[in-house]
N, C-alpha and C positions, 0 to 999 in steps of 0.2 A: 938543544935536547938531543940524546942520543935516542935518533929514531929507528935504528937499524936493531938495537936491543930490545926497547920498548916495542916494534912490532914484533919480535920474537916473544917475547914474553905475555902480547895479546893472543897471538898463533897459538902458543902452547896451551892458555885457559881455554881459548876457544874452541880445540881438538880435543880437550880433557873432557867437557863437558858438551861436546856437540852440538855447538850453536854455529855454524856453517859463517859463511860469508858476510853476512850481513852484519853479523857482531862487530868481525876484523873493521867492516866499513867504518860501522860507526863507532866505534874506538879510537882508529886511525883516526877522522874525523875533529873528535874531542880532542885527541894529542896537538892538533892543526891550533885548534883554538885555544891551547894551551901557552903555544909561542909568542902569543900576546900578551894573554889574560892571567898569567901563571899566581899572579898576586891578586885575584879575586876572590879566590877558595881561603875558606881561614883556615886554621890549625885548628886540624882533631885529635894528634896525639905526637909526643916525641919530634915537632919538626916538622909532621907527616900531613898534606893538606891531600883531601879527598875532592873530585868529580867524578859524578855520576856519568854512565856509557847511554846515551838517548835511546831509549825502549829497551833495555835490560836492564837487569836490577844487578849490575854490576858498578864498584867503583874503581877508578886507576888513581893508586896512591901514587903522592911523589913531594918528593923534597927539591929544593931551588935555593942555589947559588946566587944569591942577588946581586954580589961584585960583579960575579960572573954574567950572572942572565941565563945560566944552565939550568933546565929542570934536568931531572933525575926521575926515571919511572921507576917507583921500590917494586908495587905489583901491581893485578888486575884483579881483584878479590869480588866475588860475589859480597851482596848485602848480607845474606842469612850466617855468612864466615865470620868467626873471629881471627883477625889479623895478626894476632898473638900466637893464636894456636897458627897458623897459615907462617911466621918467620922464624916456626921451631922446625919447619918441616924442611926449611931450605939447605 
């Protein structure tokens, strides 16, 4: 997993919307147990498997490499967002 992007990319939701330290943690966190588990989340749309961030109603999309064993963070999307609308804006 590239974790130097994917903590970029939890930083920026998390300074957009002002959910301090504690987000990054548990985000950071989820990505940890991601390096395992990356094939327990099934497909919710195009590829794209969702887990939830533990105590925010946040999810971190990602796609995975299974030759490879790469996750891929797409993004860090609140629940209330549509994801659609959220990979027009990039």
């Amino acid at each position: 997993m590239e974790e130097r992007a994917a903590g970029l990319q939890i930083q920026r939701s998390g300074k957009k919307y002002k959910l301090g330290n504690e987000f990054f943690s548990c985000a950071l966190k989820q990505m940890k147990r991601l390096k395992n588990d990356f094939l327990l989340y099934e497909i919710k749309y195009q590829n794209v498997r969702c887990v939830s961030i533990d105590r925010f109603p946040y999810l971190i999309h990602y796609t995975i490499n299974e030759n490879e064993k790469v996750v891929f963070i797409n993004a860090v999307i609140g629940m209330s967002q549509d994801p659609e609308t959220h990979w027009g804006k990039r």
